[in-house]
PyMOL commands that place a pseudoatom at each C-alpha (Angstrom):
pseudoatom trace, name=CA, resn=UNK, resi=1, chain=A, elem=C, hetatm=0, pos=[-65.331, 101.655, -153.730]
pseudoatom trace, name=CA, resn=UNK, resi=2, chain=A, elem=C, hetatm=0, pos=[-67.936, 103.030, -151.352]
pseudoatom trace, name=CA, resn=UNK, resi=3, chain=A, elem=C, hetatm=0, pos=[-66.474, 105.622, -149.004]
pseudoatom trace, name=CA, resn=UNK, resi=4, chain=A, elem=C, hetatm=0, pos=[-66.013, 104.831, -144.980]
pseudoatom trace, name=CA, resn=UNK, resi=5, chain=A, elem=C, hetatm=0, pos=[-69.104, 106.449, -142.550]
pseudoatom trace, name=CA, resn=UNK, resi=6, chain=A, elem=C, hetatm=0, pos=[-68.068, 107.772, -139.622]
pseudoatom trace, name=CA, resn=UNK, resi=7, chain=A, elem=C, hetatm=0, pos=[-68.359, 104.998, -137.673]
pseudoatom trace, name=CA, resn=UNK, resi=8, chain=A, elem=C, hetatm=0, pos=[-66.039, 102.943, -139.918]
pseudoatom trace, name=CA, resn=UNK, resi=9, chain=A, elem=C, hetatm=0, pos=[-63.365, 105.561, -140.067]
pseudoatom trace, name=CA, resn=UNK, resi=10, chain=A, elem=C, hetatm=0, pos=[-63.255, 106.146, -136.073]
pseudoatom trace, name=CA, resn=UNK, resi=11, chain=A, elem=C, hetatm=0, pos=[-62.994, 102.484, -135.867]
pseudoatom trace, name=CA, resn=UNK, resi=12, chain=A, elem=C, hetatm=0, pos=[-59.925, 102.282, -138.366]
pseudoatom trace, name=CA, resn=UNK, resi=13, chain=A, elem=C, hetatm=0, pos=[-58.224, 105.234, -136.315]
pseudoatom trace, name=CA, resn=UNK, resi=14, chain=A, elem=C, hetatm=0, pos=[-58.845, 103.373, -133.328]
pseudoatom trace, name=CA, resn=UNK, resi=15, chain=A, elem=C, hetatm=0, pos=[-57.489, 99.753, -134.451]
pseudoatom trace, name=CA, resn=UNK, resi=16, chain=A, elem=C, hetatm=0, pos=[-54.392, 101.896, -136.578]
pseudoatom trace, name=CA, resn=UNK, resi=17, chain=A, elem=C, hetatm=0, pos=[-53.629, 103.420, -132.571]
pseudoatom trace, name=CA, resn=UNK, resi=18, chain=A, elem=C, hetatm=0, pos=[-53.822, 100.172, -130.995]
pseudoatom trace, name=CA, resn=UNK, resi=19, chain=A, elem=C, hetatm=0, pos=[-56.011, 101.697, -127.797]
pseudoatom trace, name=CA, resn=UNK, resi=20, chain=A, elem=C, hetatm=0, pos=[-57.725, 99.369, -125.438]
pseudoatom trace, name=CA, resn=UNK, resi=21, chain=A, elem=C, hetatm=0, pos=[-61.305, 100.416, -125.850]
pseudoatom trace, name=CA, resn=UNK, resi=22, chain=A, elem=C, hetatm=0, pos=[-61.391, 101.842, -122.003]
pseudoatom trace, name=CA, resn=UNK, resi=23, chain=A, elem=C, hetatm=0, pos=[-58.518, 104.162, -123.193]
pseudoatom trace, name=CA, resn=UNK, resi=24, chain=A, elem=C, hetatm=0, pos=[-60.429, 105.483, -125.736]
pseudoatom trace, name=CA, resn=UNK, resi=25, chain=A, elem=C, hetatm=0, pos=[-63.475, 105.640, -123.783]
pseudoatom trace, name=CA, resn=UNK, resi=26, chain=A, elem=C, hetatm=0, pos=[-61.273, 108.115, -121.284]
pseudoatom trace, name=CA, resn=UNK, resi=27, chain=A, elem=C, hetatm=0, pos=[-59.640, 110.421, -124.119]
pseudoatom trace, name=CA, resn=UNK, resi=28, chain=A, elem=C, hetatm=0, pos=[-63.794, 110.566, -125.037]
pseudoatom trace, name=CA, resn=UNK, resi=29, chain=A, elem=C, hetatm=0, pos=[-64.687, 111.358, -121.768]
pseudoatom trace, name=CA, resn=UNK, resi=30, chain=A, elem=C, hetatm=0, pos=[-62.139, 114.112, -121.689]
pseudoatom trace, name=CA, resn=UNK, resi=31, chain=A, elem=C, hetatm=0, pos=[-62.885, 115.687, -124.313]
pseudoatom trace, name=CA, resn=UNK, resi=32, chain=A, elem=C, hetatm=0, pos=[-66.051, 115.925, -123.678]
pseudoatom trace, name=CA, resn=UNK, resi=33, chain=A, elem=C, hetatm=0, pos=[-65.266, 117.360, -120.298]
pseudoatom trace, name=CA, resn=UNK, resi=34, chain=A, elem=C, hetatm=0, pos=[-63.433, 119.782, -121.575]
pseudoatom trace, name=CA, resn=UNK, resi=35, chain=A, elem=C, hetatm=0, pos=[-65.771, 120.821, -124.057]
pseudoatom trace, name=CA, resn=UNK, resi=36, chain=A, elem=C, hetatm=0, pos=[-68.327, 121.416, -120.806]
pseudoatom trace, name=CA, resn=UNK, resi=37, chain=A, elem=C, hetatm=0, pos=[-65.682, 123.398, -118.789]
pseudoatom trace, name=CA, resn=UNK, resi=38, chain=A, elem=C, hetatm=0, pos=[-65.456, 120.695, -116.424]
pseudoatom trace, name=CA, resn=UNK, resi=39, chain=A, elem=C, hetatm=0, pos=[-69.329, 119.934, -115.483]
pseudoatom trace, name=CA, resn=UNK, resi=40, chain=A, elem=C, hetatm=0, pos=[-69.690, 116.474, -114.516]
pseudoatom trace, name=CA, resn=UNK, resi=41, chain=A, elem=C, hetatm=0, pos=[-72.866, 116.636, -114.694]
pseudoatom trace, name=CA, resn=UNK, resi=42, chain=A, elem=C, hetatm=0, pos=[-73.032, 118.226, -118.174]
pseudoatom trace, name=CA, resn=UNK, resi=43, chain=A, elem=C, hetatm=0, pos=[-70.839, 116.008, -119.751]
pseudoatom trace, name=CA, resn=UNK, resi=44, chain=A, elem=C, hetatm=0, pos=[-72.475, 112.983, -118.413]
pseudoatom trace, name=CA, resn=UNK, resi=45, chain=A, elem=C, hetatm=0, pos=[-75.552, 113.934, -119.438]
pseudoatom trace, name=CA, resn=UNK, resi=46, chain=A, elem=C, hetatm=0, pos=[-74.090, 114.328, -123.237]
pseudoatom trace, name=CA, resn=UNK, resi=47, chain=A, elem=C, hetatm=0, pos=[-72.719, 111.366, -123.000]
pseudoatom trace, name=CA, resn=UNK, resi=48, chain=A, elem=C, hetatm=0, pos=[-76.086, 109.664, -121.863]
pseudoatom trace, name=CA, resn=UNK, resi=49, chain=A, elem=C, hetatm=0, pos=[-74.620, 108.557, -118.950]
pseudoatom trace, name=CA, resn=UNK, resi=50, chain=A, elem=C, hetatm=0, pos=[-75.278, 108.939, -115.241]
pseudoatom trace, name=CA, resn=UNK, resi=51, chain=A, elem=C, hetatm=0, pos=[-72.751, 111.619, -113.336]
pseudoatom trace, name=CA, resn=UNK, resi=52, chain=A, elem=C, hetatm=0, pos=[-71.663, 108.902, -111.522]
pseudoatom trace, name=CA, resn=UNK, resi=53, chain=A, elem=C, hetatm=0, pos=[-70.666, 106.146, -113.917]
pseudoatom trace, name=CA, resn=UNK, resi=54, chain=A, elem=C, hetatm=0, pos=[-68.216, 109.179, -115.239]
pseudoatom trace, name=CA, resn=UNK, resi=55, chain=A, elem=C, hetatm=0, pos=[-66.686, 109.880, -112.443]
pseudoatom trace, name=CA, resn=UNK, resi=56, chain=A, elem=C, hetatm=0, pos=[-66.031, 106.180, -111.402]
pseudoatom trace, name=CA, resn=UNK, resi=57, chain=A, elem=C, hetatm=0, pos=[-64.708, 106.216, -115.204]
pseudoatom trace, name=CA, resn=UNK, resi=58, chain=A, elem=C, hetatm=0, pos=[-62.079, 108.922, -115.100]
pseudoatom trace, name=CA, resn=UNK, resi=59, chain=A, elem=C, hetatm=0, pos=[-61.280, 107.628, -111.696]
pseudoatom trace, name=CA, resn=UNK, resi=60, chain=A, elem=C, hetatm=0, pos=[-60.685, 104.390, -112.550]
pseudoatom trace, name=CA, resn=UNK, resi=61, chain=A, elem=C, hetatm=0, pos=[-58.468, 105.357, -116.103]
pseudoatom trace, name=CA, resn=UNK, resi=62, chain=A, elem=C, hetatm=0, pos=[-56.709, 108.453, -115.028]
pseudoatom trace, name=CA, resn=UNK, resi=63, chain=A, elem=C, hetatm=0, pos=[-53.277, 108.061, -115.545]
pseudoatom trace, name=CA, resn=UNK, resi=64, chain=A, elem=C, hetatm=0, pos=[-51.189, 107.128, -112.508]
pseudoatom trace, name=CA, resn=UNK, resi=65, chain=A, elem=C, hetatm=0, pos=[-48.599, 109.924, -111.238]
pseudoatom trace, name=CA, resn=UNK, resi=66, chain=A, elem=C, hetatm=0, pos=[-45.329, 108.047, -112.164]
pseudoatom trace, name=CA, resn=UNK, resi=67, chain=A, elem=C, hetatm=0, pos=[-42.990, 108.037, -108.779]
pseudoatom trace, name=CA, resn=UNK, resi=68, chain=A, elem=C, hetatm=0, pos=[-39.274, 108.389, -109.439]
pseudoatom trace, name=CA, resn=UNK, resi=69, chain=A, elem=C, hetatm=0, pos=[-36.504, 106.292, -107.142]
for i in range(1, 69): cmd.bond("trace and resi %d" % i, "trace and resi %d" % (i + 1))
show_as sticks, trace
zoom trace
């Protein structure tokens, strides 16, 4: 049997977590932030995206500060 690429194996892990793809798309994001100390900038342009399609990104999927009653 032919071993999986890359590509196959990050899909498996991805199906085997049961992420939506925009959730995975955020932990990416993040990591990649983190790996550029926070630059915006830097990690967008890693990414190959503009600075502010990331931003509206991590906006839009940050996790919501959970409010106790």
């Amino acid at each position: 049997m032919k071993p999986l690429s890359h590509l196959e194996q990050l899909q498996a892990g991805i199906a085997s977590m049961n992420m939506p793809p925009q959730a995975v798309q955020f932990h990416y994001a993040r990591a990649v932030l983190a790996a550029e100390k926070g630059s915006i900038s830097a990690a967008a342009r890693r990414m190959g995206i503009h600075r502010r399609t990331l931003q509206r990104m991590m906006e839009k999927n940050a996790p919501k500060p959970r409010v106790d009653k």
